[in-house]
C-alpha positions as CSV (number, residue, x, y, z in Angstrom):
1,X,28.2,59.1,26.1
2,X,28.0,55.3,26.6
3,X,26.7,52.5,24.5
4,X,25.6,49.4,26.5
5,X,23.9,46.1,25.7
6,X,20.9,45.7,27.2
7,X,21.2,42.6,29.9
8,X,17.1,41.6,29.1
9,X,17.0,42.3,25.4
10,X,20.4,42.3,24.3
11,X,19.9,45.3,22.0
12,X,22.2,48.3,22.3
13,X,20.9,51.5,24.0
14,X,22.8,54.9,24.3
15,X,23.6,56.7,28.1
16,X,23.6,60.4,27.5
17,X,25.9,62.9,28.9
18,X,22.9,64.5,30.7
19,X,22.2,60.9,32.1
20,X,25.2,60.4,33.6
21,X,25.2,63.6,35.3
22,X,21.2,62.4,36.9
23,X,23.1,59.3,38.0
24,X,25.7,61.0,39.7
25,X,23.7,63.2,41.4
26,X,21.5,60.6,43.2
27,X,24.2,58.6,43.8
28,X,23.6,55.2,41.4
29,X,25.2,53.4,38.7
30,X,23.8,53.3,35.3
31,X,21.2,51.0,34.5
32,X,21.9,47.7,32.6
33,X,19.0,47.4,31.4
34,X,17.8,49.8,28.6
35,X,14.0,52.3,28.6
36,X,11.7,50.0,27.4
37,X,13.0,47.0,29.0
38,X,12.9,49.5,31.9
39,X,9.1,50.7,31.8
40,X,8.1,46.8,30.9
41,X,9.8,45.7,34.2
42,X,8.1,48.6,35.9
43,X,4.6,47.8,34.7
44,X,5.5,44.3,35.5
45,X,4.3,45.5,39.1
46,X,1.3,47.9,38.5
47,X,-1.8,45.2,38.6
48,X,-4.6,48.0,37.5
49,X,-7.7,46.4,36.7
50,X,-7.4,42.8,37.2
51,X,-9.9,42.6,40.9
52,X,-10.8,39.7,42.8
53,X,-13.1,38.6,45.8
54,X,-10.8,37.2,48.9
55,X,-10.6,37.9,52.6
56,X,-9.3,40.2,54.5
57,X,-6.2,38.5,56.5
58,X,-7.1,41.0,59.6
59,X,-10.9,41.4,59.8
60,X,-11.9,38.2,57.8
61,X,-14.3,40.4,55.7
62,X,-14.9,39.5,52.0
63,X,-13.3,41.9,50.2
64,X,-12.6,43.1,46.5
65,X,-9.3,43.5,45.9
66,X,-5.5,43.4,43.3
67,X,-5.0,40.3,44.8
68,X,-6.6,36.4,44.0
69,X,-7.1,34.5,47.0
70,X,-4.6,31.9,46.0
71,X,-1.4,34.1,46.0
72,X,0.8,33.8,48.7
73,X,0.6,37.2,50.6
74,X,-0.9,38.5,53.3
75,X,-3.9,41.3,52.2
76,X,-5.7,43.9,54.6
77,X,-8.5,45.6,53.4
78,X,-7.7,49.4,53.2
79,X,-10.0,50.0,56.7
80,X,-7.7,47.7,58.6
81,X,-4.4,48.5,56.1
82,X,-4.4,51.9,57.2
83,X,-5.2,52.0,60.9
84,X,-3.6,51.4,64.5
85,X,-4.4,47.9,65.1
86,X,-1.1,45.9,63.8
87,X,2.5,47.1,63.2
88,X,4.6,47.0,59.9
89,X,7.9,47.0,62.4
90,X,6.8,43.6,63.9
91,X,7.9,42.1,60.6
92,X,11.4,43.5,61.4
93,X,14.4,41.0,60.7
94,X,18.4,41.8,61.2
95,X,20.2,42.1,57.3
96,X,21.6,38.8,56.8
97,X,25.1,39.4,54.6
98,X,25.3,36.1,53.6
99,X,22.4,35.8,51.3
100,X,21.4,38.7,48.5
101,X,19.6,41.6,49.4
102,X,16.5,40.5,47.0
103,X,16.4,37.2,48.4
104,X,15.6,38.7,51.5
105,X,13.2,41.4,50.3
106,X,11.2,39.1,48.8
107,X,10.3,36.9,52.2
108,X,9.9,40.3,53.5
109,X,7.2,41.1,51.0
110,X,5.5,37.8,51.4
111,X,4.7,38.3,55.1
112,X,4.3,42.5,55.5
113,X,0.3,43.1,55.0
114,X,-0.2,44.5,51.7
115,X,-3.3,46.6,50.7
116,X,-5.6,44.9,49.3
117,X,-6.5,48.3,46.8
118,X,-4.5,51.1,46.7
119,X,-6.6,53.8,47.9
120,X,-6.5,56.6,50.9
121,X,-9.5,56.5,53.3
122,X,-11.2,59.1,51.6
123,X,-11.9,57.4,48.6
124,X,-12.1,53.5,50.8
125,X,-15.0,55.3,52.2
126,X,-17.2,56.7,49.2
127,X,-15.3,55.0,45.8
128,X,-14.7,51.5,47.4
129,X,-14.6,49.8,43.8
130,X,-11.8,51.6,42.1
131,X,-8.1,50.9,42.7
132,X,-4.9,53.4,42.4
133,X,-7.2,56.3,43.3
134,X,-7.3,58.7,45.9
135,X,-8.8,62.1,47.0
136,X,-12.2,60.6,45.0
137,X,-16.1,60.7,45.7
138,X,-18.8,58.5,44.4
139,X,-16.8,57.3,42.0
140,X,-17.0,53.7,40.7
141,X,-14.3,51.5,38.7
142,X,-11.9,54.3,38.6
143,X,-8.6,53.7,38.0
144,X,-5.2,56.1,38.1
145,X,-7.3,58.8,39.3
146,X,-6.9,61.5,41.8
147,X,-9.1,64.7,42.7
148,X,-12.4,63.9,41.0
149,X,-16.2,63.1,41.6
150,X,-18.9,61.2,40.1
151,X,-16.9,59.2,37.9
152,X,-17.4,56.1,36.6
153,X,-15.5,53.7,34.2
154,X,-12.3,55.7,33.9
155,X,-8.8,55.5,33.7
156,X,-5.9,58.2,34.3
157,X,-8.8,60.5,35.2
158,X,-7.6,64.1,37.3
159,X,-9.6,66.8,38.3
160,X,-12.8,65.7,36.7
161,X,-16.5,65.2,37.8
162,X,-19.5,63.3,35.7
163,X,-17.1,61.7,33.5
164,X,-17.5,58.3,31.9
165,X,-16.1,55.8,29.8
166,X,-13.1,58.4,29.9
167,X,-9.3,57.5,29.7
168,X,-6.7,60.5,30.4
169,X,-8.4,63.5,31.5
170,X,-8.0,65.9,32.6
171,X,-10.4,69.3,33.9
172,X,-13.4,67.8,32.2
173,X,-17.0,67.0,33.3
174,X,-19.8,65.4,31.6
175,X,-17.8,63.3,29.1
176,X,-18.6,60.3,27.5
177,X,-16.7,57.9,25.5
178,X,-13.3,60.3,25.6
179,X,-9.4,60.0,25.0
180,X,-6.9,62.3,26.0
181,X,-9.5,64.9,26.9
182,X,-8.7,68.6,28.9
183,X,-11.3,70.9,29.9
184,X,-13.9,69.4,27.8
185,X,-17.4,69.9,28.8
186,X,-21.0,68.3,28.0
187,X,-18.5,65.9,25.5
188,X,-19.3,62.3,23.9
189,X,-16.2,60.7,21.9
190,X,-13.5,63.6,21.8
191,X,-10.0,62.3,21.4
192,X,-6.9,64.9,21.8
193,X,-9.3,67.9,22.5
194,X,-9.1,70.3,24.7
195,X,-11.7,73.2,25.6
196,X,-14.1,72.0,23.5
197,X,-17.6,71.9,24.9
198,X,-21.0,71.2,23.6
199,X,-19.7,68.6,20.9
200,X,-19.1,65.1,19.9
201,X,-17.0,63.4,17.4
202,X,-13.7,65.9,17.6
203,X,-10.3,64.9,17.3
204,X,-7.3,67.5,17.5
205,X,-9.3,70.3,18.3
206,X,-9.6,72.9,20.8
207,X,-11.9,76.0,21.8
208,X,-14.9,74.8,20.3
209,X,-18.7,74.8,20.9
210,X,-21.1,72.8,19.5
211,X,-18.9,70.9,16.3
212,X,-19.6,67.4,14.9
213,X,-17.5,65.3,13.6
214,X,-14.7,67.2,13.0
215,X,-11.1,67.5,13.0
216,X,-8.6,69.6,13.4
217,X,-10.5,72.7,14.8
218,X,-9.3,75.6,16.3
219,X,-11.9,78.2,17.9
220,X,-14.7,77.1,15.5
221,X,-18.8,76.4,16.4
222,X,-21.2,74.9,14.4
223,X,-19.1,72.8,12.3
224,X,-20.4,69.4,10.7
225,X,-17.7,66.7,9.0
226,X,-15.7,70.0,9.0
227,X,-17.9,72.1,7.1
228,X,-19.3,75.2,8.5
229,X,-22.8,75.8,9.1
230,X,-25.1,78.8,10.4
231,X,-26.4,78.1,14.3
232,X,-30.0,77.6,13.1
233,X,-28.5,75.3,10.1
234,X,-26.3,73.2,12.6
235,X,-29.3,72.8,15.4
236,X,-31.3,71.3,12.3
237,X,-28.9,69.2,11.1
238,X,-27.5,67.5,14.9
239,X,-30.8,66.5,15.6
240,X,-30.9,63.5,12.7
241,X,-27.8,62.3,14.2
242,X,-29.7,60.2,16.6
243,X,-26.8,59.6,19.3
244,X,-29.1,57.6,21.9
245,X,-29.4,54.5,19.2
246,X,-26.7,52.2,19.8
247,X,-26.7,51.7,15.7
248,X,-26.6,54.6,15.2
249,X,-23.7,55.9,17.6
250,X,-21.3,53.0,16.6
251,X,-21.6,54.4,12.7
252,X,-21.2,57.4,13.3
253,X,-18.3,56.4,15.3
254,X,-16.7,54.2,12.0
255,X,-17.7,57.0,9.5
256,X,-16.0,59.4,11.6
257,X,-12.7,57.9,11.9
258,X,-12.7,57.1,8.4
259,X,-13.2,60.9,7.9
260,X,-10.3,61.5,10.4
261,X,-7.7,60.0,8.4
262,X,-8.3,62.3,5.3
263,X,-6.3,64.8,8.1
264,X,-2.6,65.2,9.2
265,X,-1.8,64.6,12.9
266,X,1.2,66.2,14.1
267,X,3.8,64.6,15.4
268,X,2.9,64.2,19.1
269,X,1.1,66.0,21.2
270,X,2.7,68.7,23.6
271,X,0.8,72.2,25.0
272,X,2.3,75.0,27.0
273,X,5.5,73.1,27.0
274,X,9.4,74.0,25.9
275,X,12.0,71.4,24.9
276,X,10.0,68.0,25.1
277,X,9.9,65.2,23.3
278,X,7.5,61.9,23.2
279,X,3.5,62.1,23.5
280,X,1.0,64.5,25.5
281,X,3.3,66.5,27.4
282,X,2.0,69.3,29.1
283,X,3.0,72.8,30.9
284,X,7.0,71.2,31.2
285,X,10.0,72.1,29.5
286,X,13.2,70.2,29.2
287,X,11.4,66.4,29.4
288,X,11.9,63.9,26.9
289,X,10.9,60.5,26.0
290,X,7.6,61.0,28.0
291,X,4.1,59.9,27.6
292,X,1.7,61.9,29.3
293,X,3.1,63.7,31.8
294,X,2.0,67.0,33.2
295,X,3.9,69.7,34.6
296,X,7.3,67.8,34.3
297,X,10.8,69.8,34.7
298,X,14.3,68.3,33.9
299,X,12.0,64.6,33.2
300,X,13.3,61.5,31.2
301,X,11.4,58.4,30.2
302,X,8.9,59.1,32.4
303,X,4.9,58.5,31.8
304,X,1.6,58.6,33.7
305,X,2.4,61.6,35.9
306,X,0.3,64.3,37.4
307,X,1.8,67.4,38.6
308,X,4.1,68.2,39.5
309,X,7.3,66.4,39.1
310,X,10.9,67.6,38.9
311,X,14.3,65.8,38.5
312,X,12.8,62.4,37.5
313,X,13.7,59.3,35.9
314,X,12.5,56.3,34.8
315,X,9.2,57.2,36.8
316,X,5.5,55.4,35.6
317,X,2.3,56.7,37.4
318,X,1.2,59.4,39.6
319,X,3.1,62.5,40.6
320,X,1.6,65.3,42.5
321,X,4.5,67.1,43.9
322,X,7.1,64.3,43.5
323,X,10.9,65.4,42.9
324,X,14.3,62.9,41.9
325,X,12.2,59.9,41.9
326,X,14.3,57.1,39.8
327,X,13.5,53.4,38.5
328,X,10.0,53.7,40.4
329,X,6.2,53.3,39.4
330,X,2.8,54.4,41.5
331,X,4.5,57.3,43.5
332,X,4.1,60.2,44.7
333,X,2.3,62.8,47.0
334,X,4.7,65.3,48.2
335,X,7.8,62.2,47.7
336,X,11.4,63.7,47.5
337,X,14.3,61.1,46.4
338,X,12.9,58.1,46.5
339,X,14.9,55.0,44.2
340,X,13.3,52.1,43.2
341,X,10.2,52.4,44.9
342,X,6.7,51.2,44.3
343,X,3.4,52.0,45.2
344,X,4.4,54.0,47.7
345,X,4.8,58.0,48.9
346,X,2.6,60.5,50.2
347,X,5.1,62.9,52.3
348,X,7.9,60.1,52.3
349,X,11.5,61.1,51.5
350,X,15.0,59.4,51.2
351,X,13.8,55.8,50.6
352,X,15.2,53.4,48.7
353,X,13.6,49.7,47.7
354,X,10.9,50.2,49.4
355,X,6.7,49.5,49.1
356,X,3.6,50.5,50.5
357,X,5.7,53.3,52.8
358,X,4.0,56.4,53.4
359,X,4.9,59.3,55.9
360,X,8.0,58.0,56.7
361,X,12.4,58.4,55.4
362,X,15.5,56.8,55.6
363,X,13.9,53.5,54.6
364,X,16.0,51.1,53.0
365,X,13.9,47.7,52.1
366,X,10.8,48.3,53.4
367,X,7.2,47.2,52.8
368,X,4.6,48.6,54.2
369,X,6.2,50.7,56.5
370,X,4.2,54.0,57.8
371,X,5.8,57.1,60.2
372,X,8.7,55.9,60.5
373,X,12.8,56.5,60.1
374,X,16.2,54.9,59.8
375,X,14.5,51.0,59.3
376,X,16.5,48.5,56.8
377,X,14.2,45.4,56.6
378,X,11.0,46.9,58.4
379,X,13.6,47.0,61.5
380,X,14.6,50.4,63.2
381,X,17.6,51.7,63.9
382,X,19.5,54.9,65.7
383,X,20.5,57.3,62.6
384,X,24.3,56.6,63.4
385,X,23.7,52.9,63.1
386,X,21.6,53.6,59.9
387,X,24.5,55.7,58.7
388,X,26.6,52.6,58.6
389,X,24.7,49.6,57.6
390,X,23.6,51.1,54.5
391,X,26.7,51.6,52.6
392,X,27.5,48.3,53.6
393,X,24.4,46.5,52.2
394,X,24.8,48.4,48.7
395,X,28.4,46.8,49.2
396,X,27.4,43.5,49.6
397,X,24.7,43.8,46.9
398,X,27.6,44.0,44.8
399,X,29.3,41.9,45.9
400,X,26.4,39.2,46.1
401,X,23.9,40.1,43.6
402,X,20.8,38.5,42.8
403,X,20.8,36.1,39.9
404,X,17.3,35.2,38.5
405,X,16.1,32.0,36.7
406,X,17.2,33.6,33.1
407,X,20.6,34.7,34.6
408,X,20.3,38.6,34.4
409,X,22.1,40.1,37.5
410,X,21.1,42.7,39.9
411,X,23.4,44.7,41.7
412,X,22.7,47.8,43.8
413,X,20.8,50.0,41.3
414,X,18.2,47.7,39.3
415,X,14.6,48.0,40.0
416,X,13.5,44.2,41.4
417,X,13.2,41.4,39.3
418,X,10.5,40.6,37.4
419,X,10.6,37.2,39.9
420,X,9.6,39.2,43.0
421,X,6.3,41.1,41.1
422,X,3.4,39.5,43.3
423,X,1.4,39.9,39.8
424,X,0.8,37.4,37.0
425,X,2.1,39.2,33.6
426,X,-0.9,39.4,31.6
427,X,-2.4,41.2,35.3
428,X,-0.3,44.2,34.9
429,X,-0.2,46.7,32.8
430,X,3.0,45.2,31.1
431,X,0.5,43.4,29.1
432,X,-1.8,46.3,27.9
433,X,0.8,47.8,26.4
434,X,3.4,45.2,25.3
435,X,1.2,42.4,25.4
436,X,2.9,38.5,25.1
437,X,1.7,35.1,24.7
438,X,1.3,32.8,27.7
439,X,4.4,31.1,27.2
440,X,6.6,34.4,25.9
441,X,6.0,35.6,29.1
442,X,7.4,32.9,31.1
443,X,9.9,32.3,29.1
444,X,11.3,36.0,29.9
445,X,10.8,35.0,33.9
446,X,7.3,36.0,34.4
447,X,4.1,34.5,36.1
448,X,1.1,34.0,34.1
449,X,-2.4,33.8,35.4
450,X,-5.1,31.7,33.4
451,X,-8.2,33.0,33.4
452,X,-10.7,31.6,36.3
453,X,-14.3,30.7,35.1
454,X,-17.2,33.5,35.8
455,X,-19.3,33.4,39.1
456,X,-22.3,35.1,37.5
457,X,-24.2,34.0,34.4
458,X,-25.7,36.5,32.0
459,X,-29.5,36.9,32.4
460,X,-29.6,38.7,29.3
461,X,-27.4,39.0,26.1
462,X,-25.9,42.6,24.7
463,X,-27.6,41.7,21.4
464,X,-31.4,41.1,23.1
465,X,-30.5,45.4,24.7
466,X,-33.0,47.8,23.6
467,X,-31.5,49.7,20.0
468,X,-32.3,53.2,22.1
469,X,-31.5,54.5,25.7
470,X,-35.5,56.2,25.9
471,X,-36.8,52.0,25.8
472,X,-34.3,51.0,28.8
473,X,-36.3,50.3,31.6
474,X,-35.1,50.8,35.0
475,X,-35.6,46.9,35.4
476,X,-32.2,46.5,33.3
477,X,-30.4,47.3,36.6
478,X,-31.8,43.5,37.4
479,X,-30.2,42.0,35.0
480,X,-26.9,40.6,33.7
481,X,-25.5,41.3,30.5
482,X,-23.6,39.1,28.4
483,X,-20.3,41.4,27.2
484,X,-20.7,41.2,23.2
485,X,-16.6,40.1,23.6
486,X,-15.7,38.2,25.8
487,X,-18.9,37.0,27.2
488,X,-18.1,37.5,30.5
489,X,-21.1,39.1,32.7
490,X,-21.4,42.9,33.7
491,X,-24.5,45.1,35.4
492,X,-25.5,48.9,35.6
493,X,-25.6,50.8,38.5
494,X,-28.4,53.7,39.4
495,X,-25.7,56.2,38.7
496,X,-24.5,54.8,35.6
497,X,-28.1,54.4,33.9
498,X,-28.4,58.2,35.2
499,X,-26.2,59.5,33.3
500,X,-26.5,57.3,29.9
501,X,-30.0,59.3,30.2
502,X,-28.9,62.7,30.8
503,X,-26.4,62.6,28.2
504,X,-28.7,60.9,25.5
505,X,-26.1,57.6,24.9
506,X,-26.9,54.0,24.7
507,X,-25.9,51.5,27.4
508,X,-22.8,49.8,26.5
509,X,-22.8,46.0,24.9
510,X,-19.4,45.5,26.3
511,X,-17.8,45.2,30.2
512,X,-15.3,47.9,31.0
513,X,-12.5,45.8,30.5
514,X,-12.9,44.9,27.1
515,X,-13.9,48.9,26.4
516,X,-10.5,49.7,28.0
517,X,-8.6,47.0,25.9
518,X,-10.3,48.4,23.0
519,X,-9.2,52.0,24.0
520,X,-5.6,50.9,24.7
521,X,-4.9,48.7,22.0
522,X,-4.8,50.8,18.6
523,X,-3.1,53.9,20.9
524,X,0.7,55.0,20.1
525,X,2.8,53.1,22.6
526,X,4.4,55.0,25.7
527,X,7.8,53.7,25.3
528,X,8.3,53.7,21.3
529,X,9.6,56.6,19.4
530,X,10.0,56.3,15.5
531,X,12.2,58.6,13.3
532,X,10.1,59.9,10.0
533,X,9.8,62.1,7.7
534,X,6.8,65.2,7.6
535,X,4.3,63.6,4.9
536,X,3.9,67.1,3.4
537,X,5.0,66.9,-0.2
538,X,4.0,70.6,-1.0
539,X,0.4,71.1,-1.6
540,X,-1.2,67.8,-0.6
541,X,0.2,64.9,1.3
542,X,2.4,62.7,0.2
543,X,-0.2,59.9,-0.2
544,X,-2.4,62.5,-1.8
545,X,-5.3,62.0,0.2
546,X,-5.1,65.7,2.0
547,X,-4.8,68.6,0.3
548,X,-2.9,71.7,1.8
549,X,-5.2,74.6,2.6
550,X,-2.4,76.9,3.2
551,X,1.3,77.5,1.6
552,X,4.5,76.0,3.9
553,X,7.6,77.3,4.5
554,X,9.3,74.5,2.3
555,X,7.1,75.9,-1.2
556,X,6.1,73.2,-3.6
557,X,8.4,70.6,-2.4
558,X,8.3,68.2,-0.3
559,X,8.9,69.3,3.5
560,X,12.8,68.1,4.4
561,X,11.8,67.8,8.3
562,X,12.5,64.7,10.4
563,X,11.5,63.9,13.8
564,X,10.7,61.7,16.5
565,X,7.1,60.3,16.8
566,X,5.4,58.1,18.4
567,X,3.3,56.9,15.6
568,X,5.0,53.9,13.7
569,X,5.4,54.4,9.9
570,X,2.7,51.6,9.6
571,X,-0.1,53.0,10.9
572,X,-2.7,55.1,8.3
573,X,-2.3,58.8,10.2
574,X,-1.1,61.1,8.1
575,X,2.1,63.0,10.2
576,X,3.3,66.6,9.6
577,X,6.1,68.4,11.4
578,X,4.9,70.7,13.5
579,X,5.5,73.7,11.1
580,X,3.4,71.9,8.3
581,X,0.4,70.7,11.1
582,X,0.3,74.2,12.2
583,X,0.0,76.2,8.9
584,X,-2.9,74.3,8.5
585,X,-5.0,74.1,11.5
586,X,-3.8,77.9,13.1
């Protein structure tokens, strides 16, 4: 075991046993840096949401893309990113020894095309208007999603269809207004639910049909502010819970999470899983200090992964098949030992500093590189010759390392430098999660972005919105609406009004960003995990507020368990240990 300083935040962090031997294994030193620092720097990178108008720099086409127009980088829209007509290996340049390896990276970025949004053609074609999607159809602002249809205003969405206003789910369809969400069905504001269908207002349960407002629910039906009712009795009493008035949704909403917090929580969530540790971890074993990650083996302080992904760490954002992927974020598809890599994957192997390759191995400093081998600086070489330069560059990286402008150092082994990130801080999603003032941020060597002044002005304001979605008329797709927050201006789509319909909900009075701020803001961080004690004192809580329906293994006094959690001792949940959470909800 070592202790280390960390060289960003100066406070100590511990290197496992278990961590050296990773390190060892794919050949790298230990970090100097420690795991939040880390996943910060990572995110640092990942520009989500933030979209722009600009030109393509091949076809000249206005295009919407991660990029502004006044950042220095060349864009392609993904049409002209992903075909034959130019040639990453044109931007090919001989390693120059006498200047650091991220020095030269960095010009390297700045002149390889980027893409504009991360998407594959499949989705380019039908879902042009999300970003960090693929395998999607007729989908609109999706973002983090893979392998769904019909989706609209989502984030970390998977295998779902007719979902909206959802954030991390999984399996579902026809969703509304959900949060952490798996194999939900016909479902308006669940949070932590899983095979639930029929309901609204659930939190913490799963295999339930038609519930209300519950929590804590495990195979039940008919359930109001969990109380049980007969079917006849529940039908009667749903229907005066008017859920297509705006009013009337957004109280039940506040008396509903006032009612949650009269429940314990348990101390993070994990299903189908064997030694794990963090938040929603699912169908892995032997993962820890991870946030939401499914189907993860032999994982550490990794988040945002689909399955599946094996031997990883220090890996943010999507998956599918990906195996000993290290200090990386945004890959995946079939990837196999890939180090410090972003936005990149899909079949690509053996790469190291590399972004935007794709179908390709034995890259070393590479951007946007596709179907190719042995290239070192987006310039190809015979496997022998590859053979040789490489151990030599990861000499001189030593021996030369990058300095940045707040005098950390990066040897062979760091991730890049928050210098080289093409993104403005408060674009990524660094900021959604460990947000920082303007000047915080470049005081720790990032960019900052102020915001630019709206294009479009509101026609109409969210407060002048018909109360109900049966008096929206179809002439509100006309119109622009004043977000409620931050003013900026939003519109409908056909689809969207559609479904607000069908489902019986009102038409939102905020834009999607501010609703995903809203989501993201009061969530358990992916990076912190606090020790506590179980809040069990014996037959009621130790703030008295819940009282025990069943008897614990501890008796009448108060439950000796500790653990790790990712909910901070300030917040107003109530936590039991596992054994206390599950004597009362199984």
């Amino acid at each position: 075991m070592e202790y280390k300083a960390c060289q960003n935040c100066k406070n100590e962090f511990t290197i496992e046993p278990e961590d050296l031997a990773f390190y060892e294994k794919i050949k790298v030193p230990p970090p100097t840096w420690c795991p939040q620092c880390r996943m910060i720097r990572r995110l640092a990178f990942h520009n989500l949401v933030s979209l722009y108008r600009r030109k393509c720099d091949l076809c000249g086409k206005d295009i919407v893309s991660m990029y502004s127009a006044d950042k220095p980088y060349r864009v392609y829209c993904p049409p002209c990113w992903w075909s034959d007509g130019w040639n990453a290996l044109s931007y090919g340049r001989d390693y120059n020894f006498s200047r650091p390896f991220f020095e030269q990276f960095s010009e390297l970025w700045h002149e390889v095309p980027l893409l504009g949004l991360s998407l594959d053609l499949t989705a380019t074609n039908e879902s042009p208007y999300c970003n960090h999607a693929g395998n999607i159809r007729k989908c609109y602002f999706l973002f983090d999603a893979n392998y769904s249809e019909e989706c609209l205003y989502g984030y970390y969405i998977v295998n779902s269809k007719n979902c909206v206003d959802s954030f991390f789910t999984g399996s579902c369809e026809l969703t509304y207004d959900c949060l952490h969400a798996f194999k939900d069905y016909n479902a308006r504001h669940m949070e932590w639910s899983i095979s639930c269908s029929d309901s609204s207002f659930l939190l913490n349960s799963r295999n339930c049909q038609n519930c209300f407002a519950s929590v804590n629910l495990w195979s039940k039906q008919n359930y109001i502010f969990n109380q049980p009712y007969t079917k006849e009795e529940y039908l009667e009493k749903v229907k005066k819970f008017d859920l297509g008035s705006f009013r009337s949704y957004e109280e039940l909403k506040a008396k509903f999470r006032e009612h949650a917090l009269k429940y314990p929580v348990k101390t993070f969530w994990q299903e189908f899983s064997q030694n794990v540790s963090g938040l929603l971890v699912f169908q892995s074993k032997n993962c820890h200090h991870c946030f939401e990650v499914v189907g993860g083996e032999d994982c550490k302080y990794c988040s945002f992964l689909q399955p599946t992904v094996k031997d990883c760490y220090d890996f943010s954002n999507w998956g599918d098949n990906a195996e000993l992927i290290y200090e990386a974020g945004v890959v995946g598809g079939g990837a196999r030992n890939v180090k410090f890599g972003e936005e990149t994957g899909l079949g690509l192997y053996d790469a190291t500093y590399v972004k935007l390759a794709t179908s390709s191995s034995d890259l070393f400093g590479c951007v946007s590189v596709l179907k190719r081998q042995y290239c070192i600086l987006n310039k190809q070489y015979s496997k022998d010759d590859y053979g040789k330069l490489v151990p030599r560059i990861i000499e001189q990286m030593n021996a030369m390392p990058y300095i940045d402008r707040q005098g950390r150092v990066y040897r062979y082994g760091e991730f890049f430098p928050p210098e080289l990130s093409p993104f403005a801080y408060n674009e990524t999603r660094a900021h959604q999660f460990s947000p920082l003032a303007k000047e915080e941020a470049l005081a720790k060597g990032y960019k900052w972005k102020d915001n630019e002044p709206s294009q479009y002005k509101a026609s109409i304001g969210a407060r002048d919105l018909p109360d109900h979605i049966r008096d929206v008329k179809d002439s509100i797709l006309e119109e622009s609406i004043g977000c409620i927050s931050c003013r900026r201006a939003f519109r409908l789509i056909p689809q969207e009004l559609s479904f607000y319909r069908r489902m019986n909900v009102p038409i939102p009075r905020k834009c999607f960003l501010c609703r995903l701020d809203e989501e993201i803001k009061d969530h358990p961080k992916p990076y912190e995990l606090w020790k506590r004690k179980c809040q069990c004192a014996g037959g009621s809580s130790d703030n008295g507020v819940y009282k025990n329906a069943a008897r614990h293994f501890h008796g009448g006094e108060h439950c000796p368990s500790e653990f790790e959690t990712s909910f901070a001792p300030d917040r107003p949940e109530i936590v039991y240990c596992e054994q206390c959470y599950q004597a009362e909800v199984a």
